[in-house]
C-alpha positions in Angstrom: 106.4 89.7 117.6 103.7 91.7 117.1 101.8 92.0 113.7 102.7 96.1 114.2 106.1 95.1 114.2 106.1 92.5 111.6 104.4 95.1 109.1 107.2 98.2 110.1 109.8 95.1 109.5 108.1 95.0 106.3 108.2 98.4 105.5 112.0 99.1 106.0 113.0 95.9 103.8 110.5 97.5 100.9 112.6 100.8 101.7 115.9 99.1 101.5 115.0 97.5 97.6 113.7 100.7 96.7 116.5 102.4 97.4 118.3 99.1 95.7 116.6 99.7 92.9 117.0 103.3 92.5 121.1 102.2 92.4 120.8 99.8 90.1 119.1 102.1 87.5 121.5 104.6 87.8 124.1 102.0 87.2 122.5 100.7 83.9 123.2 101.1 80.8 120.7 99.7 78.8 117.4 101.4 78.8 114.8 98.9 79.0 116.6 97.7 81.8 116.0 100.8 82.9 112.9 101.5 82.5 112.0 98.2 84.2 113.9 98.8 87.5 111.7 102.1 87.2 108.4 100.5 86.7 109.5 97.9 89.8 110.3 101.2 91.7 106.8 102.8 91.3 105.1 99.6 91.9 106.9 98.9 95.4 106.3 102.8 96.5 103.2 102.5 96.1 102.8 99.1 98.1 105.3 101.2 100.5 102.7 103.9 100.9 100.1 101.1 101.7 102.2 99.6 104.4 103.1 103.4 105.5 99.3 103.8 106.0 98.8 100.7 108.0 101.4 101.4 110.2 99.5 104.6 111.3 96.7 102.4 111.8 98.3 99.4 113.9 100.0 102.4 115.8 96.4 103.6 117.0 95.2 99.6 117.6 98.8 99.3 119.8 100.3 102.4 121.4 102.0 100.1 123.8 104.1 99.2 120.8 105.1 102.4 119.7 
């Protein structure tokens, strides 16, 4: 596996728990709680906009791989 593939495998999992996240909030009751999933959810976009950024740049290193 190639280290363009392991960081887009990356990617979609960080996708998949912000999107579990964004459920879980909206499930809550309690507020902190809340507000914490939030917080976790800012935090993890912008690790996913990171990633999202590298991938453009391992893209360029290894078109092959597209």
């Amino acid at each position: 596996m190639t280290v363009g593939a392991q960081v887009k495998g990356c990617f979609s999992s960080l996708k998949s728990m912000e999107a579990g996240l964004q459920v879980l909030a909206n499930k809550t009751q309690d507020a902190e709680s809340r507000q914490n999933y939030s917080d976790v959810q800012k935090l993890i976009a912008e690790i996913k906009n990171d990633l999202q950024m590298q991938v453009i740049e391992l893209s360029k290193e290894e078109p092959q791989y597209k």
